[in-house]
Each structure stands twice: as C-alpha cells, then as structure tokens.
Steps between C-alpha positions, in 0.01 A plus 500: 500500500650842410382852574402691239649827455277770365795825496859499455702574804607896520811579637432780745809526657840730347763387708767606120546849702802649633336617836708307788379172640571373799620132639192220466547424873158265492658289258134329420479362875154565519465302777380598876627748663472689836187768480624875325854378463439426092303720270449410138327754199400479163251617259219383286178657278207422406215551310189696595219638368697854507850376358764328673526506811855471632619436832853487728468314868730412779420157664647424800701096482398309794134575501397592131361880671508767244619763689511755219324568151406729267301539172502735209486488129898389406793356638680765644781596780270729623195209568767255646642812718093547636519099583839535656352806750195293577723211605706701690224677657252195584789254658834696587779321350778335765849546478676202241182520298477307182350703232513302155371566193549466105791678331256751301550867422219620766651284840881586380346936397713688766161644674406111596845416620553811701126507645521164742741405754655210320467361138613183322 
C-alpha cells in the first residue's frame, strides 16, 4: 500500500545564504530531555480560505509545549522574531538553554540571533 501524493514537495527553507550559522548542538537527539532545557523552531504554511497562512513556533523538547508562535502572511525574520518574544515571554528561558532550529535565512537574520538569550 503506498500513499498517494497529490503536490510536489516545496522547499521552504534557504539555508544557500551567507548569514552566519551557528554549531547544530542537538545533533537530531530528539529524544527526552529535562523540562525548558531544549527548545526547537521551525516554520510551515498553509492554505486558507484568505491565502496562505504561514506560521513560525517554538516547542519546548521534553513535553511537546509550544511555548511560542506566531502567524502572518510569509516567512519572515520578523514573524519568527514575534514567536521568539512569545517564547521568551510565556516560559523564561534557563541558563544552558538549547535553542535549535533550521539553518534558514530568517533564524540565522541578525535581528533573530541577537533578540534571545542563546541560539543554535
């Protein structure tokens, strides 16, 4: 049995930039870990009955709570910024932090990386 695939996959992210990126401390251990001490984010859209819909969230690791998100009309640093502030805001980050994310212009844009308290 196979799935069938009604649209071709769409590369969202531009990680061909010469913004700097930082070490991938996570490594793809998404496994367990102690509450607020790992923080993952990416992006997505969506279809609505306005347009896409596109949105950036931060999800803390051990539990699977989004503590952050935000929604607007394209992928920019300034909507993953928004979800970065609402993270912060709703659950203050501890110090050693993991904060992991994709390699894309908008999470490498000097505004994200200087906003939070730590960034991978």
């Amino acid at each position: 049995m196979r799935c069938k695939q009604t649209k071709k996959f769409t590369v969202t992210t531009d990680s061909r930039h010469t913004l700097p990126v930082t070490e991938n401390v996570l490594d793809q251990q998404f496994k367990s870990a102690p509450p607020n001490s790992v923080r993952v984010s990416d992006m997505t859209y969506t279809p609505t009955d306005e347009g896409w819909l596109s949105l950036a969230g931060h999800k803390d690791l051990s539990n699977g709570e989004i503590v952050g998100y935000a929604m607007g009309e394209r992928m920019t640093k300034n909507l993953v910024s928004q979800s970065l502030c609402r993270a912060v805001t709703s659950k203050r980050p501890v110090r050693g932090l993991i904060h992991h994310s994709d390699r894309g212009s908008q999470y490498c844009s000097y505004e994200y990386l200087h906003q939070g308290p730590t960034s991978t």
